[in-house]
Backbone as numpy.savetxt, mean C-alpha at the origin, in Angstrom:
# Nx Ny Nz CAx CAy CAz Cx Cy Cz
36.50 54.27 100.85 37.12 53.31 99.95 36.24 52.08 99.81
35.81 51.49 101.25 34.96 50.23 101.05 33.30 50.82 99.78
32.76 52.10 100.14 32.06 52.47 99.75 31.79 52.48 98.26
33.12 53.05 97.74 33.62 53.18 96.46 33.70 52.25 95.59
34.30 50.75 96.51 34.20 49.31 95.42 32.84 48.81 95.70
32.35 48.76 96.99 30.87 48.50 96.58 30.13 49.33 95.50
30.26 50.03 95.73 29.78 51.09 94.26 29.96 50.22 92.84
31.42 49.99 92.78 31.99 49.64 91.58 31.66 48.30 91.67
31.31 47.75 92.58 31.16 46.35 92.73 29.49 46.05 91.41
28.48 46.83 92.81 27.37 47.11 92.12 27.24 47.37 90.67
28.60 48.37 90.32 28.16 48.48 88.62 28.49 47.67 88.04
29.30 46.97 88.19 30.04 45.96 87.24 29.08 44.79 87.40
28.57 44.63 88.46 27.21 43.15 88.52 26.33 44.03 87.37
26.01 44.85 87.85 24.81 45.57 86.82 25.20 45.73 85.41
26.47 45.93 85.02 26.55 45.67 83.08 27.27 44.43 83.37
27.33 43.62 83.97 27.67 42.04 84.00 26.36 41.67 83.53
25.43 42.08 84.17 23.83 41.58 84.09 23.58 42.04 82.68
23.78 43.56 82.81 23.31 44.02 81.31 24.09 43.73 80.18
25.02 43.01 80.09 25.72 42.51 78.98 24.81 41.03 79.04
25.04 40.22 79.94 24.44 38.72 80.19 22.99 39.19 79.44
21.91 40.16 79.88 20.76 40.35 79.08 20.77 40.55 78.03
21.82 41.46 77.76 21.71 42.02 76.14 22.55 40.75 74.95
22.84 39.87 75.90 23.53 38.84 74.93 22.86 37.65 74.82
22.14 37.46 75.90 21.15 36.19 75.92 19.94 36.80 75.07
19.47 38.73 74.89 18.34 39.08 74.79 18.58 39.07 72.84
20.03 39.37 72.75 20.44 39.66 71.06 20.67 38.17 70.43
21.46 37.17 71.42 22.27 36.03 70.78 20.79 35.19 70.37
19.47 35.33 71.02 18.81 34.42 70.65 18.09 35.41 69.29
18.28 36.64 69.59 17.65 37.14 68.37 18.66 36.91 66.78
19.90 37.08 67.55 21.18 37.11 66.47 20.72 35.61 65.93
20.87 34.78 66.88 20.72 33.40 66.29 19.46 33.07 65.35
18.63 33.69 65.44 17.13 33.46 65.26 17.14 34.03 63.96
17.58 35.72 64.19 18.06 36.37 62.87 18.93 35.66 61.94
19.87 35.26 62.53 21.14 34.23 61.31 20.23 32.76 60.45
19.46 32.59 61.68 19.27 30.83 61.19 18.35 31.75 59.95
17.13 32.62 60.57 16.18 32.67 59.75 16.49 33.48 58.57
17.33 34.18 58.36 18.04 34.75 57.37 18.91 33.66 56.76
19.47 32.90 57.58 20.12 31.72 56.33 19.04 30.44 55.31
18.18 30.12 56.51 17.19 29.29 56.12 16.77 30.16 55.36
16.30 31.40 55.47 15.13 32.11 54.46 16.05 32.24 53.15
17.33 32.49 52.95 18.28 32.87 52.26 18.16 31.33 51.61
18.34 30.46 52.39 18.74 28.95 51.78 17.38 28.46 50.69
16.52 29.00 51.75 15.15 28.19 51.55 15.00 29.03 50.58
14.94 30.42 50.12 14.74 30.97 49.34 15.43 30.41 47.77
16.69 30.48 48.26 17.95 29.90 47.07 17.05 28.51 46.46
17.64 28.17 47.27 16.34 26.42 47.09 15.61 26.45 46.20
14.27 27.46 46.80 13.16 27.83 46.34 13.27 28.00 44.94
14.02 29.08 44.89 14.31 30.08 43.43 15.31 28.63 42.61
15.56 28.57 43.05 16.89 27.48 41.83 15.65 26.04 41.97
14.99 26.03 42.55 13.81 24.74 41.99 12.99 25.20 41.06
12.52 26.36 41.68 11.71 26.62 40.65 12.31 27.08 39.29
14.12 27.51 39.57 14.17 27.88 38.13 14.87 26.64 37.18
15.17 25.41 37.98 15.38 24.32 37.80 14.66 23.51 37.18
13.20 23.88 37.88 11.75 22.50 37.64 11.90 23.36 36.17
11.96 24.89 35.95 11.17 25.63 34.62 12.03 25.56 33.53
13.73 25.17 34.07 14.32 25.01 32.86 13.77 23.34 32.44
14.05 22.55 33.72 14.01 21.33 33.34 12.37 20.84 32.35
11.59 21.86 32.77 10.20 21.28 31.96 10.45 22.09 30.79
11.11 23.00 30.59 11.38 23.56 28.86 12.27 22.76 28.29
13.40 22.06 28.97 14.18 21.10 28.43 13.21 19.74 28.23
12.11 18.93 29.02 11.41 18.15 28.62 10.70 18.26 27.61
9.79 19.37 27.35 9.03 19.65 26.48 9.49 19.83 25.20
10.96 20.23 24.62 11.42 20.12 23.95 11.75 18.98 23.36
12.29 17.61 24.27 12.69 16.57 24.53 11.28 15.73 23.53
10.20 15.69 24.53 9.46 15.03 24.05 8.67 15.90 22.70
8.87 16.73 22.24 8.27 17.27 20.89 9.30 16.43 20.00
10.60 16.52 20.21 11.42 15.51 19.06 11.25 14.03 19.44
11.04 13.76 20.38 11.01 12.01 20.63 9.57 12.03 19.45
8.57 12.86 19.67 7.48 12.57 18.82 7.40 12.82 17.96
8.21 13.30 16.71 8.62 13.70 15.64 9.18 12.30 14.99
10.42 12.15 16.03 11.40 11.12 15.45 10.22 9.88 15.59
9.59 9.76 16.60 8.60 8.35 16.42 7.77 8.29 15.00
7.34 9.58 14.63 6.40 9.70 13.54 6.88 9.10 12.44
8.15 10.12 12.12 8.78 10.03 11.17 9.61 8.57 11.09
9.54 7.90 12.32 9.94 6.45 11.79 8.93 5.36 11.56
7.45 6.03 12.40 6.40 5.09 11.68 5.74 5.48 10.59
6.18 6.56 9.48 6.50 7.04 8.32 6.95 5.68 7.47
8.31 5.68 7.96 9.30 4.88 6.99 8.86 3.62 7.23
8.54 3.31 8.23 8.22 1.51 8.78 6.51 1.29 7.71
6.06 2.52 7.81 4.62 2.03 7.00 4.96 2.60 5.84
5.50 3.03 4.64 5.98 2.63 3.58 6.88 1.79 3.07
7.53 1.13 4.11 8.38 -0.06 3.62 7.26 -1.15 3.65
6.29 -0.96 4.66 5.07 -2.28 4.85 4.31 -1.70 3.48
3.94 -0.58 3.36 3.76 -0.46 1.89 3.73 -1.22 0.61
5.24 -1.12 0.61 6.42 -1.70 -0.64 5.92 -3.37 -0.77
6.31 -3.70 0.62 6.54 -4.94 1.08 5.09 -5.74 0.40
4.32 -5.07 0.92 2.81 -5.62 0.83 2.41 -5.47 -1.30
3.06 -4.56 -1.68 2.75 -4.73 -3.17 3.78 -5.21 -3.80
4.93 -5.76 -3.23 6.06 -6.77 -3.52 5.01 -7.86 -3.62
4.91 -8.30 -2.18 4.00 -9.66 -2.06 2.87 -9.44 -3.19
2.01 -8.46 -3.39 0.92 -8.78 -4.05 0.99 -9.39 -5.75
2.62 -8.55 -6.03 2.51 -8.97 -7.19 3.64 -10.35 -7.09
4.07 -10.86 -6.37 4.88 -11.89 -6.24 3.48 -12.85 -6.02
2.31 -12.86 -5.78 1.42 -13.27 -5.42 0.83 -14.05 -7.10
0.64 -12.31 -7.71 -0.41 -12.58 -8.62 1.14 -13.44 -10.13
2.22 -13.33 -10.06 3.50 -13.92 -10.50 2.71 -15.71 -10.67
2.84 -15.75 -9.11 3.08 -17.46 -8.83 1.28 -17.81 -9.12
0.78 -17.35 -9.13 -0.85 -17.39 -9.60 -0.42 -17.69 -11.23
0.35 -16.99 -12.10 -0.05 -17.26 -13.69 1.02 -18.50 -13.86
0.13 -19.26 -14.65 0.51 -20.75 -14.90 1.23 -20.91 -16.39
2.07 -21.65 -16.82 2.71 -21.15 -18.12 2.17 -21.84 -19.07
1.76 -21.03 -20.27 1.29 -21.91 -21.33 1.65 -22.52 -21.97
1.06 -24.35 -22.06 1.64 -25.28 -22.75 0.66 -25.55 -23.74
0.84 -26.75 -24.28 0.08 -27.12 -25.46 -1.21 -27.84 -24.60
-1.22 -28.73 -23.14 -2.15 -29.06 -22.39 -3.26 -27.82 -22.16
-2.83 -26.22 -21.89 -3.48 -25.78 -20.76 -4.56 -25.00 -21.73
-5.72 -24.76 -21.45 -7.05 -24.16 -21.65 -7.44 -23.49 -23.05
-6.45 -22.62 -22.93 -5.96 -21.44 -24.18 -5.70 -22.53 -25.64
-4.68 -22.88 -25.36 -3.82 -23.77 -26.28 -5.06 -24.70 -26.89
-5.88 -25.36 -25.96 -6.76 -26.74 -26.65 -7.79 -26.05 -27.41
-8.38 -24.76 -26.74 -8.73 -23.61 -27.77 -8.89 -23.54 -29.05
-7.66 -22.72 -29.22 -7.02 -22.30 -30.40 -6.82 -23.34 -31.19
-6.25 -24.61 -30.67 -6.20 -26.05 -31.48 -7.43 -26.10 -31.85
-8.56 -26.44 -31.42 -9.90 -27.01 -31.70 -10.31 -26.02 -32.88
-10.26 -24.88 -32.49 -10.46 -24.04 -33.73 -9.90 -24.05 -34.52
-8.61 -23.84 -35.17 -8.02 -23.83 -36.13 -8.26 -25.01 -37.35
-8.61 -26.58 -36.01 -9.00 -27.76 -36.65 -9.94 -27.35 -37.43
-10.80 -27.40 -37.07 -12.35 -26.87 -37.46 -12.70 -25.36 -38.39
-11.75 -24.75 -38.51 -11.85 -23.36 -39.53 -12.06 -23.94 -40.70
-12.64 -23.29 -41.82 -12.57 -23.44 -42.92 -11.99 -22.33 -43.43
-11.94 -22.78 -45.04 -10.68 -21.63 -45.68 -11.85 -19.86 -46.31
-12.57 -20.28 -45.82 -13.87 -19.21 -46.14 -14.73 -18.74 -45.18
-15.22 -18.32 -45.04 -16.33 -17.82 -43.67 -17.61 -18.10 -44.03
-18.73 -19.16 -43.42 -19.81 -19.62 -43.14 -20.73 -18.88 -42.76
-20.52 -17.77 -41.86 -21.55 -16.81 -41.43 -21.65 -17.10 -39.57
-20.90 -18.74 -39.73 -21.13 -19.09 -38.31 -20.04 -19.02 -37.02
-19.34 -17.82 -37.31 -17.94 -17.45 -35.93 -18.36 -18.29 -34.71
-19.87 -17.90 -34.32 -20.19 -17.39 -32.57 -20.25 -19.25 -32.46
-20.72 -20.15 -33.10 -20.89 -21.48 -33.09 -19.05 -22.19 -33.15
-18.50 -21.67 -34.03 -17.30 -22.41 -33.85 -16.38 -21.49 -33.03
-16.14 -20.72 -32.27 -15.57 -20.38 -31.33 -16.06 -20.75 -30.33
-17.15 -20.83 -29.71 -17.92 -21.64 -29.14 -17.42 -22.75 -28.61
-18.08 -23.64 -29.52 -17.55 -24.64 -29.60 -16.03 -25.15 -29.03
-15.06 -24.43 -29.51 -13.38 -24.36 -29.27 -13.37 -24.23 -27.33
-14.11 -23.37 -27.41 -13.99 -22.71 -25.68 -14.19 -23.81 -24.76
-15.41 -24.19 -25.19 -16.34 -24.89 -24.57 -15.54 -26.19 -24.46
-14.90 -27.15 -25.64 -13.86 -28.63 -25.81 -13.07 -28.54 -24.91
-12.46 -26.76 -24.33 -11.27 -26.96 -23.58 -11.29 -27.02 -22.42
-13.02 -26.51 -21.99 -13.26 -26.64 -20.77 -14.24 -25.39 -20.11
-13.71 -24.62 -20.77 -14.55 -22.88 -20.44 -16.11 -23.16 -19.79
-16.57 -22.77 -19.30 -17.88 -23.30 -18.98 -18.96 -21.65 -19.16
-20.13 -21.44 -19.78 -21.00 -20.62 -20.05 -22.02 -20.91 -21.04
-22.82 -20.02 -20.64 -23.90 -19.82 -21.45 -24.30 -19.76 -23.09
-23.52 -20.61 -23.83 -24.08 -19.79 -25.09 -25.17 -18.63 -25.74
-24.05 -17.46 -26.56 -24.85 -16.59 -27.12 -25.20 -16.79 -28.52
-26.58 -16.60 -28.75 -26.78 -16.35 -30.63 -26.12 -15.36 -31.00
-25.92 -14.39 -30.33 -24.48 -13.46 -31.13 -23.28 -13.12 -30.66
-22.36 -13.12 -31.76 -20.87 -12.66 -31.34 -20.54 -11.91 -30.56
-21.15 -10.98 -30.21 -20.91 -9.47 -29.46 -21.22 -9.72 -28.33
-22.22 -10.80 -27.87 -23.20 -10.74 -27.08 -21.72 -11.39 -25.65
-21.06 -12.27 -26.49 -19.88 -12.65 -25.74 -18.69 -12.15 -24.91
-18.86 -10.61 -24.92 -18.34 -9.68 -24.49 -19.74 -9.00 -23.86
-20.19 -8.29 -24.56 -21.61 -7.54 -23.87 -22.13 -8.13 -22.48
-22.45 -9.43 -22.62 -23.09 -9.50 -21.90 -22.37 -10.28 -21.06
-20.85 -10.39 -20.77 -19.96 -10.34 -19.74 -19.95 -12.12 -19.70
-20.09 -12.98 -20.58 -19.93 -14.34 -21.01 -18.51 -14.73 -20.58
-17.19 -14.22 -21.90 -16.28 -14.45 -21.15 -15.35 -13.59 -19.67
-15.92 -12.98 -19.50 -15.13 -12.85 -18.59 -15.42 -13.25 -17.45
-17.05 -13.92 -17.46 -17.50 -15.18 -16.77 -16.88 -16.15 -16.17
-16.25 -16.46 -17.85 -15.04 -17.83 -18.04 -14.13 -17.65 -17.25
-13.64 -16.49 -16.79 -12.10 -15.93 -16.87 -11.36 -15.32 -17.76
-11.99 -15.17 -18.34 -11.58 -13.82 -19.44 -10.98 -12.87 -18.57
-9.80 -12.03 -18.67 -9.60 -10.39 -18.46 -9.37 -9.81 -20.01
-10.44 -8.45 -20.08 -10.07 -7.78 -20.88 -8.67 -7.16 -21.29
-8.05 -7.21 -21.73 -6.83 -6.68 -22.31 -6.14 -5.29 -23.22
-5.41 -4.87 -23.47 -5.22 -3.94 -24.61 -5.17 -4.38 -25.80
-6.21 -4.21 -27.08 -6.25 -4.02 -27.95 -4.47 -3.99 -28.92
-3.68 -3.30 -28.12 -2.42 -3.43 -28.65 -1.31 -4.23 -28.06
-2.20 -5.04 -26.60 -0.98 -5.97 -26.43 -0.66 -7.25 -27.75
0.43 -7.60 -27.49 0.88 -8.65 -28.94 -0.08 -9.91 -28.24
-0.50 -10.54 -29.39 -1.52 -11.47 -29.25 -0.72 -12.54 -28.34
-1.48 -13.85 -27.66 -0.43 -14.99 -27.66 -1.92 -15.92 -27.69
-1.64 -17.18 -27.60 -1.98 -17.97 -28.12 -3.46 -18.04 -26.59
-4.64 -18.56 -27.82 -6.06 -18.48 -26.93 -6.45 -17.30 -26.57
-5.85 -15.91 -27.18 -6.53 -14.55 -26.99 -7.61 -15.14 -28.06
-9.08 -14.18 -27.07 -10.30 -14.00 -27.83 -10.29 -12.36 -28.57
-10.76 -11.94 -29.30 -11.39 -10.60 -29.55 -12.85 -11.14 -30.45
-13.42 -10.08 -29.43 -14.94 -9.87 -30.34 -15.04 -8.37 -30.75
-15.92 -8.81 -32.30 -15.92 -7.29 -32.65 -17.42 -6.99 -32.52
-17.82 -4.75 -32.28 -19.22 -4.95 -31.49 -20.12 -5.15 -33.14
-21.36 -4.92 -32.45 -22.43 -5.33 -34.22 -21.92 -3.93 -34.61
-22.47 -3.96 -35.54 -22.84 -2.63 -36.56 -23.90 -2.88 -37.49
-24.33 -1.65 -37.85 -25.53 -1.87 -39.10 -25.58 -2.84 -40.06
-24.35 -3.06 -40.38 -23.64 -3.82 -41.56 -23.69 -4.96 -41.39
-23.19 -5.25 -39.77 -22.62 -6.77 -39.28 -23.20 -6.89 -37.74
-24.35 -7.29 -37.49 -25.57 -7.03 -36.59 -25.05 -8.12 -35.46
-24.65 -9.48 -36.04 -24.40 -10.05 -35.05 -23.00 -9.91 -34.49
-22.16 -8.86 -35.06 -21.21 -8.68 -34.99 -19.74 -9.78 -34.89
-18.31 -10.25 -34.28 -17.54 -11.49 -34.84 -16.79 -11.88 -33.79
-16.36 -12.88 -33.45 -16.16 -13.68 -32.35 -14.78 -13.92 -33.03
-13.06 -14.41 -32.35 -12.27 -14.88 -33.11 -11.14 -15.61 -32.35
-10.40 -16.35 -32.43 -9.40 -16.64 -31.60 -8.00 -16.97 -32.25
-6.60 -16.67 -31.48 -5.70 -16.71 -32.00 -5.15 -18.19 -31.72
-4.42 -18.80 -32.97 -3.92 -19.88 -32.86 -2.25 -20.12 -32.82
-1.25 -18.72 -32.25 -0.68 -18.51 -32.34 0.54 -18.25 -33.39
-0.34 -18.22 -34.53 0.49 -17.84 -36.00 -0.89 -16.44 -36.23
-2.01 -17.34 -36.71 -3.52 -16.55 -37.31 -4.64 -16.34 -36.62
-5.26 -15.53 -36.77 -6.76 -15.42 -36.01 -7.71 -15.78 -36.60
-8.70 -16.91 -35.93 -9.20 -18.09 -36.68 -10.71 -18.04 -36.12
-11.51 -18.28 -36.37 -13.28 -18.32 -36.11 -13.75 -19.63 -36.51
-14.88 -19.30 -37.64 -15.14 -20.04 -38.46 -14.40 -20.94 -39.86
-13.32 -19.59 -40.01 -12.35 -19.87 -40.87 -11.33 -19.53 -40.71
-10.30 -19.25 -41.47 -8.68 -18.90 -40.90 -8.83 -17.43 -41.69
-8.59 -16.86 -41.09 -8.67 -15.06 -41.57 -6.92 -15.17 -41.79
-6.82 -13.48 -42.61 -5.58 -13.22 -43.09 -5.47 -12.26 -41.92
-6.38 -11.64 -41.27 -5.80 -10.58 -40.77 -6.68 -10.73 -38.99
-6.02 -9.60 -38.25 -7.25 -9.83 -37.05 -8.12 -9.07 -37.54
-8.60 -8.23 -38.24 -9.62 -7.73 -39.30 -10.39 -8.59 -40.34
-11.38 -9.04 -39.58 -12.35 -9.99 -40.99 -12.66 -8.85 -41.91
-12.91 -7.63 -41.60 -13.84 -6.67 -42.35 -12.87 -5.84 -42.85
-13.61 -5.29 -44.17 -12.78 -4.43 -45.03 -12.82 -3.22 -44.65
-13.79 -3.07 -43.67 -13.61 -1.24 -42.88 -13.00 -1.70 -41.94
-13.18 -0.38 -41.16 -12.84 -0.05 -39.52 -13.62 -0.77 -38.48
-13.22 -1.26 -37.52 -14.84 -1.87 -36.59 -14.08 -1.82 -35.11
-14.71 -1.46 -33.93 -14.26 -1.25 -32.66 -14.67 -2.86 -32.68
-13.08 -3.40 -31.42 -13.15 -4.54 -30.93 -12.45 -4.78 -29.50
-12.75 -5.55 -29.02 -11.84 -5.82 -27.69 -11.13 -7.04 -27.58
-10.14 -6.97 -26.58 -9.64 -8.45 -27.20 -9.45 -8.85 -25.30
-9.53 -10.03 -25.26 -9.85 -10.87 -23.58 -8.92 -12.12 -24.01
-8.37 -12.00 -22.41 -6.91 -13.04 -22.61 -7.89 -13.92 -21.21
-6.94 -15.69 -21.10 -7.45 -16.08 -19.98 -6.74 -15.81 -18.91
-6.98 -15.14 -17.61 -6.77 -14.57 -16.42 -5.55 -14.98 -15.71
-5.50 -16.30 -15.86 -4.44 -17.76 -16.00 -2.98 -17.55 -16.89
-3.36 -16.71 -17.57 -1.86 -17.06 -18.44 -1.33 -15.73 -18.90
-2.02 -14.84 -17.81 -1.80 -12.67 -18.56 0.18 -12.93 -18.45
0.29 -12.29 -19.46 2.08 -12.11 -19.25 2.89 -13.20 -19.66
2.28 -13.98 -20.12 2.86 -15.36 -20.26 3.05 -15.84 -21.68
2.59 -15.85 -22.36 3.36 -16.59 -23.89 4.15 -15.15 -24.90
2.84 -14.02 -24.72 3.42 -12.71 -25.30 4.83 -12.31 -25.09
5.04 -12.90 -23.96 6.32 -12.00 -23.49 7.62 -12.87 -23.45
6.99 -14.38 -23.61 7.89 -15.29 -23.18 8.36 -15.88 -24.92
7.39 -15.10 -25.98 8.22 -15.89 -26.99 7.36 -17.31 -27.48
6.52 -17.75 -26.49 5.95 -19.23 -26.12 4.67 -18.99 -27.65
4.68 -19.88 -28.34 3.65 -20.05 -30.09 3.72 -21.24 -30.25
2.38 -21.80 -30.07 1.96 -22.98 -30.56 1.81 -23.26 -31.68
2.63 -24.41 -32.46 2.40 -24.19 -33.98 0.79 -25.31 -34.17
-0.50 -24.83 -34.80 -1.67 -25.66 -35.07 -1.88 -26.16 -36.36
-2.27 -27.28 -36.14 -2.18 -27.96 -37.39 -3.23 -27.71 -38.15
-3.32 -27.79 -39.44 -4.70 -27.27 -40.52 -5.40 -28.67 -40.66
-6.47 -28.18 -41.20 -7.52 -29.71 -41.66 -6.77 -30.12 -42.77
């Protein structure tokens, strides 16, 4: 009997032991296994949801910033055509307060007066001398030409301040037109409006001295573009 529980004694120490081994030998593996299967599991999860996190989040940026840079464009689009606008608002609000209104004092006007004074009821031969002349009383400053044409040609008035003009804008008062030579009429004709007639040497019936056709140009002063034509504004000039 004593034999028998020592026996049993012995076995039960021995799977006492071999449980104590196999639980200290598994629990650190179990544990080791759990952590590193959870960490690897975690770390993995982690892993995988960062990286599928960082890859959504940089397809969601990249998207992000393709429209932020669109919408920037497209508003420095609109901001530089309103500076556009703005800037040819101003330019012509510019070139507005630049034209001065024509009176009977200003450049044009003393012009056309001086000439008209001085026309005769016939033509002399001498336009380029009494238009001349007219320009010159009111102030114009240039070179005199021996010919009519030469006053355009060779860029005289617009020296002065002349701008060339359209041929079909309505006259106003101190428009020049010169007509060019021709075979016929070599020195070709110089003329200015006195805001009724177009006047030279003499008072013409028509802006046509000549009984043909003749190319001409007509030059306003730079000072007064837009201004009596449109405004109605006619100086009435007195005759000799």
């Amino acid at each position: 009997m004593r034999k028998a529980l020592l026996i049993l004694a012995t076995l039960g120490l021995g799977m006492a032991q071999t449980s104590g081994a196999v639980e200290t030998t598994f629990q650190p593996n179990y544990t080791l296994s759990q952590s590193t299967a959870n960490f690897g599991s975690s770390n993995n999860t982690y892993n995988s949801y960062s990286y599928r996190g960082a890859s959504a989040s940089q397809v969601a940026s990249d998207d992000e910033i393709s429209q932020a840079i669109q919408s920037l464009s497209a508003q420095a689009k609109q901001k530089e055509d309103r500076l556009a606008n703005l800037a040819e608002k101003l330019t012509q609000q510019q070139a507005q307060a630049n034209v001065s209104v024509l009176s009977r004092n200003s450049a044009p006007a003393i012009a056309a007066a001086r000439a008209a004074q001085a026309a005769h009821s016939s033509s002399t031969g001498r336009c380029a001398r009494y238009v001349r002349k007219a320009l010159q009383a009111a102030g114009y400053e240039f070179t005199p030409n021996p010919s009519a044409y030469q006053y355009a040609s060779r860029g005289t008035l617009a020296n002065a301040g002349f701008v060339k003009i359209s041929n079909n804008t309505t006259p106003q008062v101190g428009d020049v037109v010169v007509f060019n030579r021709s075979a016929k009429h070599r020195h070709g004709h110089i003329q200015i409006f006195d805001g009724s007639n177009w006047v030279s040497d003499f008072r013409q019936d028509d802006i046509n001295p000549y009984s043909g056709s003749y190319s001409y140009t007509t030059w306003r002063d730079g000072r007064y573009l837009d201004d009596a034509s449109n405004k109605g504004i006619y100086l009435a000039m007195a005759d000799d």
